[in-house]
The first five atom37 places (N, CA, C, CB, O) and aatype in JSON, in Angstrom:
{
  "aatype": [20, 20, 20, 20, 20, 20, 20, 20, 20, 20, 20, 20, 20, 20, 20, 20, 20, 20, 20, 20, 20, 20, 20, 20, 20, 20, 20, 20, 20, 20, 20, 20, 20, 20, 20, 20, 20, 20, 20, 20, 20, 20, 20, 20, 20, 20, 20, 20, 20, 20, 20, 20, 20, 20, 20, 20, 20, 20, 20, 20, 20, 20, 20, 20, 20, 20, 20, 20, 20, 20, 20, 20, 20, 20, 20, 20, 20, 20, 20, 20, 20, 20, 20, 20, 20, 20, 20, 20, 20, 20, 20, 20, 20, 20, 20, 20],
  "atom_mask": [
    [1, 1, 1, 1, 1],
    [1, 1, 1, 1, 1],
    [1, 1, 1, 1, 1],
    [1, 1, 1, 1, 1],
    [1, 1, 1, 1, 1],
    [1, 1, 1, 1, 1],
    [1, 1, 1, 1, 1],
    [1, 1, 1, 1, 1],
    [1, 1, 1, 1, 1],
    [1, 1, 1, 1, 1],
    [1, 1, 1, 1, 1],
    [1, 1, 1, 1, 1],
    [1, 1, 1, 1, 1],
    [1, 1, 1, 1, 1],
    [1, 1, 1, 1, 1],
    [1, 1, 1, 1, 1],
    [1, 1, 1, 1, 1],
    [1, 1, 1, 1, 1],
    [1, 1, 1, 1, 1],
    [1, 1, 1, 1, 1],
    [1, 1, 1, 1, 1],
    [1, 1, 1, 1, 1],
    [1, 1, 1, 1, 1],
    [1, 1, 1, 1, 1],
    [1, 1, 1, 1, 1],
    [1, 1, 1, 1, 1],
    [1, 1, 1, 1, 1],
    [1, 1, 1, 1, 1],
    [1, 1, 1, 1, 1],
    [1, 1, 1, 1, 1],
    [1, 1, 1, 1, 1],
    [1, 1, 1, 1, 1],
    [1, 1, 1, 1, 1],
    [1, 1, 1, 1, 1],
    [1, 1, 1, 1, 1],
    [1, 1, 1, 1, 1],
    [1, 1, 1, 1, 1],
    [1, 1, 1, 1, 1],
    [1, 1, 1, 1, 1],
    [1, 1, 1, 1, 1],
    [1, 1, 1, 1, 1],
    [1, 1, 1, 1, 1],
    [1, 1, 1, 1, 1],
    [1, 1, 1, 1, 1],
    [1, 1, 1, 1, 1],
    [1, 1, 1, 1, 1],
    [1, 1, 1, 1, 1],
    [1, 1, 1, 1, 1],
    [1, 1, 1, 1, 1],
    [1, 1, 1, 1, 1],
    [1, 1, 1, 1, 1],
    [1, 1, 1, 1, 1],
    [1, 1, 1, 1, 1],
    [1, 1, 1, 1, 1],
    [1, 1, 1, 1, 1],
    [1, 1, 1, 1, 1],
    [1, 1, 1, 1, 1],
    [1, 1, 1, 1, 1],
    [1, 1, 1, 1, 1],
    [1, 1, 1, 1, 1],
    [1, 1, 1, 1, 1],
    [1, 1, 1, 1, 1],
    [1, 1, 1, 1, 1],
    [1, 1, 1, 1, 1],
    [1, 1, 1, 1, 1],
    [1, 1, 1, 1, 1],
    [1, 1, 1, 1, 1],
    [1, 1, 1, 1, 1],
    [1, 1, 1, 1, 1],
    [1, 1, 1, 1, 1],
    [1, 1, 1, 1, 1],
    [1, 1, 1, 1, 1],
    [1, 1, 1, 1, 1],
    [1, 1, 1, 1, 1],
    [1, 1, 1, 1, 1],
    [1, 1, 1, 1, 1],
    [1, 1, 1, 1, 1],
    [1, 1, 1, 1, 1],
    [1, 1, 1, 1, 1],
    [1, 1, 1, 1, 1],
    [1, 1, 1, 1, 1],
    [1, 1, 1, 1, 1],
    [1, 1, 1, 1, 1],
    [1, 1, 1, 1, 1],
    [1, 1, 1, 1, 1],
    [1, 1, 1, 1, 1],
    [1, 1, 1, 1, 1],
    [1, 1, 1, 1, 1],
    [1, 1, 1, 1, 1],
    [1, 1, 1, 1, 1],
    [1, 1, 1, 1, 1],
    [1, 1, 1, 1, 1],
    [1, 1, 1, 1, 1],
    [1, 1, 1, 1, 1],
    [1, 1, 1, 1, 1],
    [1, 1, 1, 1, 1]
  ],
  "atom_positions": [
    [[-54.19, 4.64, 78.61], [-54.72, 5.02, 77.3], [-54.27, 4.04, 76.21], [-54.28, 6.43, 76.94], [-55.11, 3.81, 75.35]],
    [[-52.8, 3.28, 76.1], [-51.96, 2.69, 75.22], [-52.54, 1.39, 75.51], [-50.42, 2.9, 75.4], [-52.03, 0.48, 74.86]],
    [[-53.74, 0.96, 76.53], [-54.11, -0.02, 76.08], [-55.62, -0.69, 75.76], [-53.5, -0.55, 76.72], [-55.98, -1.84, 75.48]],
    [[-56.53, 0.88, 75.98], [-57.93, 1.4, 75.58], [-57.23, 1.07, 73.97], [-58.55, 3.36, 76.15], [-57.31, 0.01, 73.35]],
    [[-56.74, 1.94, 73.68], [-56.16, 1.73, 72.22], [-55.89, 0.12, 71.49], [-54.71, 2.46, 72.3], [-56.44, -0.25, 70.45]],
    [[-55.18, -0.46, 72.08], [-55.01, -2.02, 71.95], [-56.01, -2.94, 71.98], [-54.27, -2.49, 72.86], [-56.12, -3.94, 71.27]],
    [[-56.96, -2.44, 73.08], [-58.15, -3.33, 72.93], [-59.09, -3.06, 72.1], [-58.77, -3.49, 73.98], [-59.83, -3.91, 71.6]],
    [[-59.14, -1.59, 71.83], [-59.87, -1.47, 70.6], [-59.68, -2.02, 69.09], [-59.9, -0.33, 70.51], [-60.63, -2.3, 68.36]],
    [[-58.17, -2.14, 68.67], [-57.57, -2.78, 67.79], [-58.38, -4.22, 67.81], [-56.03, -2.78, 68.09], [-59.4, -4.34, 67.13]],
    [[-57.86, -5.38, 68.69], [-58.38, -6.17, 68.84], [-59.75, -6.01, 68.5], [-58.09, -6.48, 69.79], [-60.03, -6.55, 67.42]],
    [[-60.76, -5.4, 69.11], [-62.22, -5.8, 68.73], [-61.9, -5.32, 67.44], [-63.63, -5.11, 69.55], [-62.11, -6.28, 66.69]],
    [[-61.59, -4.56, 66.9], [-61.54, -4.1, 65.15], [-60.85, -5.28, 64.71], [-60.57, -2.53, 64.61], [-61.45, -5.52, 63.67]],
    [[-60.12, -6.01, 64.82], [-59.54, -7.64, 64.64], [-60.37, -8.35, 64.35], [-58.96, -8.36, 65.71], [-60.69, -8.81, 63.26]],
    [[-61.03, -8.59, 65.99], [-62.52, -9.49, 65.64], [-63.78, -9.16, 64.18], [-63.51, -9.16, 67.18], [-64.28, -9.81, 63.26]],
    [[-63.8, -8.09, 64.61], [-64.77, -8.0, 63.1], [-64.28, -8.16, 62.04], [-65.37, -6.82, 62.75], [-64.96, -8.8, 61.23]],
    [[-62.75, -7.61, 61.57], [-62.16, -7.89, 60.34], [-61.99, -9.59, 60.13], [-60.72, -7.07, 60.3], [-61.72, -9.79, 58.95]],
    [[-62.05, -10.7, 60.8], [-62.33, -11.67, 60.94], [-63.32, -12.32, 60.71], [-62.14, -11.77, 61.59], [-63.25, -13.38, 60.09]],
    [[-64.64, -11.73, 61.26], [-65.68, -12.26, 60.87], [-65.82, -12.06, 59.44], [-66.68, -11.84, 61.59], [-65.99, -12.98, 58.64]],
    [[-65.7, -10.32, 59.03], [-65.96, -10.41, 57.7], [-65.24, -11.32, 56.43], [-65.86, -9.21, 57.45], [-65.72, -11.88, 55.45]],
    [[-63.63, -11.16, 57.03], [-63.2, -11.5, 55.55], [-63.44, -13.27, 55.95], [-61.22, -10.84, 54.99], [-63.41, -13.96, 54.94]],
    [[-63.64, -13.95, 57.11], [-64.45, -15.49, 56.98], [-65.64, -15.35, 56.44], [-64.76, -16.26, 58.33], [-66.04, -16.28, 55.74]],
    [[-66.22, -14.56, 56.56], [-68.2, -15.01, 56.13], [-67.52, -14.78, 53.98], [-70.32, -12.75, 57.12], [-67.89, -15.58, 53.12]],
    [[-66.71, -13.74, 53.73], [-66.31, -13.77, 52.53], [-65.58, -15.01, 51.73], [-65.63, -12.78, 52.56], [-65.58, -15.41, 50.56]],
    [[-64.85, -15.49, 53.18], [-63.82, -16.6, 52.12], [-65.08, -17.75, 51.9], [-61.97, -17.52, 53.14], [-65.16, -18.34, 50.83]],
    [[-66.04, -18.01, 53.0], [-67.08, -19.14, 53.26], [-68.16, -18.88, 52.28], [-67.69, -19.17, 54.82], [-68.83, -19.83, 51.88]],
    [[-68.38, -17.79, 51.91], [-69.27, -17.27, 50.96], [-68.71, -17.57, 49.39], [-69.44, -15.68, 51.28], [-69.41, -17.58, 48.38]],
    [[-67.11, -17.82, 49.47], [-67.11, -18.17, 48.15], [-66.22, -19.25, 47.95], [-66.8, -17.1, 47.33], [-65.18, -19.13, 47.31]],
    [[-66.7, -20.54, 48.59], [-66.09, -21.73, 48.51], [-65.14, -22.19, 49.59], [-65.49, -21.72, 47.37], [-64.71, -23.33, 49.8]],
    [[-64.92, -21.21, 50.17], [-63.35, -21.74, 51.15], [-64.48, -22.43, 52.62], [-61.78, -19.68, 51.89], [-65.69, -22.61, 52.75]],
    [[-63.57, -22.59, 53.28], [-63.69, -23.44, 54.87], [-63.3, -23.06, 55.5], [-63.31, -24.54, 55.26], [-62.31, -22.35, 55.35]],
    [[-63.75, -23.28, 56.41], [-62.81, -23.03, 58.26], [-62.25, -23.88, 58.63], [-63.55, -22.85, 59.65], [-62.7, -24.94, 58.2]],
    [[-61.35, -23.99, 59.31], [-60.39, -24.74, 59.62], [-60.11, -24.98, 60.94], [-59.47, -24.35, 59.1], [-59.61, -26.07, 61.22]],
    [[-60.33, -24.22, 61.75], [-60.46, -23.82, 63.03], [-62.01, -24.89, 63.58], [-60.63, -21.9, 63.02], [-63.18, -24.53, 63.52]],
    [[-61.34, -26.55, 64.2], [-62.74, -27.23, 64.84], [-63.42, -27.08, 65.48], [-62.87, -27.96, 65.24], [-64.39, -27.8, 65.73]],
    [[-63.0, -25.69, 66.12], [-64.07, -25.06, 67.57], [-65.07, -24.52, 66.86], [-63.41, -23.71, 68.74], [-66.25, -24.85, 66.81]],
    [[-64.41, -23.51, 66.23], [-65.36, -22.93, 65.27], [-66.77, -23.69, 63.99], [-64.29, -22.28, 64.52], [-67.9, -23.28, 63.76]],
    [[-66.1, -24.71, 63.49], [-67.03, -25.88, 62.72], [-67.77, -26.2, 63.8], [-66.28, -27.3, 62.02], [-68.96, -25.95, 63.65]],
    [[-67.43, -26.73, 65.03], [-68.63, -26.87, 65.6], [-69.74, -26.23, 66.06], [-68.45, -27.25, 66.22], [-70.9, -26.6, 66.21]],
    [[-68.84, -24.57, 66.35], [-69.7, -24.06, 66.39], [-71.09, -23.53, 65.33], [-69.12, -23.48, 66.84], [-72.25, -23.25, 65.64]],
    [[-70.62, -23.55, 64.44], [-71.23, -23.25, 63.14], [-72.36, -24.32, 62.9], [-70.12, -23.27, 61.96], [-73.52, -24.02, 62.62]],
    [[-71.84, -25.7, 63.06], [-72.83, -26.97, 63.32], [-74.44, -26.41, 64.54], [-71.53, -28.46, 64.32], [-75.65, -26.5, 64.36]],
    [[-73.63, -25.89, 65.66], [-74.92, -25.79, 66.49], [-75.74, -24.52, 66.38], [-74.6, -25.94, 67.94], [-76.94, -24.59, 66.65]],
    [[-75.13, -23.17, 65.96], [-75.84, -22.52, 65.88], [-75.93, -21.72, 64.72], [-75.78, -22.09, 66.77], [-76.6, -20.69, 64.72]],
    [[-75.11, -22.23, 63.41], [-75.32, -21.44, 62.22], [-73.82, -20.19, 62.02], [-77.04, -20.6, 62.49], [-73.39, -19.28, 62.73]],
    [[-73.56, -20.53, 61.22], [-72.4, -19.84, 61.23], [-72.03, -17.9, 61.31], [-71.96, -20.45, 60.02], [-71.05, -17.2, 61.55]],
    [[-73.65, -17.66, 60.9], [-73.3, -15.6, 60.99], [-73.36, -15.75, 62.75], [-75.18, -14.0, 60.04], [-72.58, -15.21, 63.53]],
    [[-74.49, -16.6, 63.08], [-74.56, -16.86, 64.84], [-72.88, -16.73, 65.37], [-75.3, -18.81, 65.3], [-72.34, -15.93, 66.14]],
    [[-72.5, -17.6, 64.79], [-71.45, -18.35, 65.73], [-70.38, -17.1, 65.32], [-70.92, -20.29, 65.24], [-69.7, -16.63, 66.24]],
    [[-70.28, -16.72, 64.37], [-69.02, -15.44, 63.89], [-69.21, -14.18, 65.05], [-69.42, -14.59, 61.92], [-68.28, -13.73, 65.72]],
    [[-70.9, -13.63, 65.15], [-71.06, -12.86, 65.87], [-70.75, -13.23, 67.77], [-72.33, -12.51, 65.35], [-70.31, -12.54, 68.68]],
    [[-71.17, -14.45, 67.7], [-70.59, -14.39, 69.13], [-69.03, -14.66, 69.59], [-71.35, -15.37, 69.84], [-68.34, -14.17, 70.48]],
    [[-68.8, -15.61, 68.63], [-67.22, -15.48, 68.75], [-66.55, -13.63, 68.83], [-66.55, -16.39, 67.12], [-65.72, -13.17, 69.61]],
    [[-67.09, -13.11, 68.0], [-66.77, -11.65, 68.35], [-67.26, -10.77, 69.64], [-67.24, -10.95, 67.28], [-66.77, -9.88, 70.34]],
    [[-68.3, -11.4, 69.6], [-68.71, -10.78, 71.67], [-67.59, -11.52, 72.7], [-70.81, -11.64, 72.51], [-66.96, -11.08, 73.67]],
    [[-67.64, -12.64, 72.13], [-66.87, -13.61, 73.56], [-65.24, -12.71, 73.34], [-66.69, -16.09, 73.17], [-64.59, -12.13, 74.2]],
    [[-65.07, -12.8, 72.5], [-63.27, -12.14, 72.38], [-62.82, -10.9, 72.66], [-62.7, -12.1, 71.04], [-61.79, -10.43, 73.16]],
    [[-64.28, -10.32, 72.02], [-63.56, -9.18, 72.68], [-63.75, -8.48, 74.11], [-63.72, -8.24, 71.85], [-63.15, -7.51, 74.57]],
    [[-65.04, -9.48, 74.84], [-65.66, -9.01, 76.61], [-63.86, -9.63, 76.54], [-67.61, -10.24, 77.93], [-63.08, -8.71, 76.77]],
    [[-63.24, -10.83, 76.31], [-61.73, -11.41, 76.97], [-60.89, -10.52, 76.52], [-61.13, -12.95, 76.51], [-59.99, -10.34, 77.34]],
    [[-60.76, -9.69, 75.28], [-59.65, -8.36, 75.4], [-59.76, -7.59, 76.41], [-59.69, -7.37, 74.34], [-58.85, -7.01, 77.01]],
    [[-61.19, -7.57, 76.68], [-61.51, -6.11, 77.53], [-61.2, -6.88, 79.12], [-63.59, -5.3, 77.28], [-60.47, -6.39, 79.98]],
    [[-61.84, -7.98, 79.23], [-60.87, -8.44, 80.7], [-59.44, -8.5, 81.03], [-61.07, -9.71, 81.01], [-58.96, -8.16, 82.11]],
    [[-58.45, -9.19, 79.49], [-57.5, -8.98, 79.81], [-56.55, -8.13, 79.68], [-57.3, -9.59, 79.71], [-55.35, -8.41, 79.77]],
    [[-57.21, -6.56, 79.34], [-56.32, -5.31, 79.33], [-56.12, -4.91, 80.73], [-56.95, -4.09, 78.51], [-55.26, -4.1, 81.08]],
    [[-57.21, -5.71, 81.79], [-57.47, -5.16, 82.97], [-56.5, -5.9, 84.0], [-58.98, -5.26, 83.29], [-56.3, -5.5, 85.15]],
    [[-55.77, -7.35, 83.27], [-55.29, -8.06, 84.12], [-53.57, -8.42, 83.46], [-56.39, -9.31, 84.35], [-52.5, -8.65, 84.02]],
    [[-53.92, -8.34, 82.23], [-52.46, -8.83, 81.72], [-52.37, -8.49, 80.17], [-52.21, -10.58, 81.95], [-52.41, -9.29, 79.23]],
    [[-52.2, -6.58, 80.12], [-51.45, -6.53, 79.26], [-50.51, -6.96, 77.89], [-51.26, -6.39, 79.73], [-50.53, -6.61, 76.71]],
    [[-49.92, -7.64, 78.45], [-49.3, -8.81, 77.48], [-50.0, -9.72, 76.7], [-48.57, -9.66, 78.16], [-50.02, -10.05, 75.52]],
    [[-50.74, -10.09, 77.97], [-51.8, -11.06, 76.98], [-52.69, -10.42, 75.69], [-53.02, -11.66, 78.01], [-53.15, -11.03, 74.72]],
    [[-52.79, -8.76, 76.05], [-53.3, -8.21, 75.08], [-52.87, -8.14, 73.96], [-53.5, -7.37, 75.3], [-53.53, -8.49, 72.97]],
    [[-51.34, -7.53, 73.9], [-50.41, -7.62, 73.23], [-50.15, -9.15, 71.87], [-49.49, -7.48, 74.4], [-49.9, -9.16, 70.67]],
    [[-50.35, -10.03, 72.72], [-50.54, -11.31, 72.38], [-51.63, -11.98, 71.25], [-50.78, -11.77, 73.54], [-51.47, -12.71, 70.27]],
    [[-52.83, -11.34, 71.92], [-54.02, -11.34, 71.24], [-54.47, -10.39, 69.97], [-54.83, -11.15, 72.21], [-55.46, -10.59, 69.26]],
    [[-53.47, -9.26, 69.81], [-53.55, -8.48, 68.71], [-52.96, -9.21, 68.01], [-53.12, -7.23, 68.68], [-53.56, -9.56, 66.99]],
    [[-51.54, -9.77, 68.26], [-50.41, -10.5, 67.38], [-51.26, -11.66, 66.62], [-49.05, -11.23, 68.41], [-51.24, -11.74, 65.4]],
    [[-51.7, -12.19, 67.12], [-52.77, -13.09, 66.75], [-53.28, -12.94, 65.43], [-53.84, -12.97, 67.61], [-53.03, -13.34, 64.29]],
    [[-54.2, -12.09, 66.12], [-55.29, -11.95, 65.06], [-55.05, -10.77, 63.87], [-56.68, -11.61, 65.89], [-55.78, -10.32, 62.98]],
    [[-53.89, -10.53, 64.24], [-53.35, -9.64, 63.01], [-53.12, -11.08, 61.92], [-51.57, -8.53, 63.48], [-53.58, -11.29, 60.8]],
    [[-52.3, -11.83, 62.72], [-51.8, -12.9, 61.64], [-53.36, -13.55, 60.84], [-50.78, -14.37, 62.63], [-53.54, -13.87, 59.66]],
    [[-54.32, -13.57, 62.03], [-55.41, -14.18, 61.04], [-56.42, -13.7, 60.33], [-56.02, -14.91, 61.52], [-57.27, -14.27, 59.66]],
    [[-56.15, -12.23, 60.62], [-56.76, -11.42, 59.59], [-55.91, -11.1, 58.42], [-57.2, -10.21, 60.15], [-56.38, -10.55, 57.43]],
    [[-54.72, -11.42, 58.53], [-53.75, -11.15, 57.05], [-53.78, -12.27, 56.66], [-52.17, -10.64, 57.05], [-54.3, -12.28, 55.54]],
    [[-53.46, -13.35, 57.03], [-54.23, -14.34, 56.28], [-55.68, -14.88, 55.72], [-53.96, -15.0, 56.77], [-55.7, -15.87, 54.99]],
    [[-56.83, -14.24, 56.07], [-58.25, -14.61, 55.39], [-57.72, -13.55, 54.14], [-60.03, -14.16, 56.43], [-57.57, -14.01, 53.01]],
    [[-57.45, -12.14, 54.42], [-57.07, -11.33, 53.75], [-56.64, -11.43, 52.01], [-56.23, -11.02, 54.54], [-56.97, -11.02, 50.9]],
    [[-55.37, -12.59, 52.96], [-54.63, -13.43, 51.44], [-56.06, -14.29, 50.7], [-53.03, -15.03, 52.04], [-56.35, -14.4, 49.51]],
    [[-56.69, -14.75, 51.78], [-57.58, -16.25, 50.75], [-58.26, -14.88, 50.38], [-58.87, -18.07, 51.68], [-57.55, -14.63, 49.4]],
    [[-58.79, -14.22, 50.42], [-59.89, -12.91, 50.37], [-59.17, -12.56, 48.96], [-59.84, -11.44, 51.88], [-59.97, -12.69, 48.03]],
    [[-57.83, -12.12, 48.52], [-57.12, -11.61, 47.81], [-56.94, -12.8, 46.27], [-55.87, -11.22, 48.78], [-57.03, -12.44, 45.1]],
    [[-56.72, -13.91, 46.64], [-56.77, -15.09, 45.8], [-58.18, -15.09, 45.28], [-56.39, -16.43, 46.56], [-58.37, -14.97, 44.07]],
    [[-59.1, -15.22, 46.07], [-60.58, -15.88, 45.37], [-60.85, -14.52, 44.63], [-62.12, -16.45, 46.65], [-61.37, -14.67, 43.52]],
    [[-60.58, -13.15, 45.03], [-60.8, -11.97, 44.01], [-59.75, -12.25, 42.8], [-60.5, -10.36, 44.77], [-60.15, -11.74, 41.76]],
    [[-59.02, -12.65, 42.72], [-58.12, -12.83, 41.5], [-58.38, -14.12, 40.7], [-56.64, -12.83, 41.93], [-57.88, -14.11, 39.58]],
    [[-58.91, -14.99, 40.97], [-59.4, -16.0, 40.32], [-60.34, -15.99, 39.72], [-59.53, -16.76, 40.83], [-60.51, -17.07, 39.14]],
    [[-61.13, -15.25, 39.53], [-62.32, -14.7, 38.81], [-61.54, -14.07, 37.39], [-63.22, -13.43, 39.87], [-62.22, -13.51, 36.52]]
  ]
}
């Protein structure tokens, strides 16, 4: 159950990601991440946000099935990079 729970976190990760990027990109900021620029290059960037969120989270959901930890891992993550768009998210609202 403790890790149905975890992987769900994670996909709720992934989306809090997409959004607060399509927000920071929507109001001047960049990505930084070159996998991602490229991806954005080939197929448009709401494209590329939404599949980056399919691809990550079918790999949470594989690796709750195989390695735990790695799950563990992958929340840690993307906690950090959702508290950080968060911050740019928090700056560009205060600069106004």
């Amino acid at each position: 159950m403790t890790y149905y729970l975890l992987t769900a976190l994670v996909i709720l990760l992934q989306i809090g990601d997409m959004m607060t990027t399509m927000y920071v990109l929507n109001h001047g900021g960049h990505e930084v991440n070159p996998a991602m620029v490229w991806l954005f290059s080939k197929v448009g960037v709401l494209t590329g946000l939404i599949l980056k969120v399919v691809i990550l989270s079918g790999l949470a959901i594989v690796v709750m099935l195989f390695s735990p930890m790695g799950l563990i891992a992958m929340a840690v993550i993307y906690v950090g990079i959702v508290g950080w768009n968060s911050y740019q998210v928090f700056i560009a609202v205060n600069q106004k």
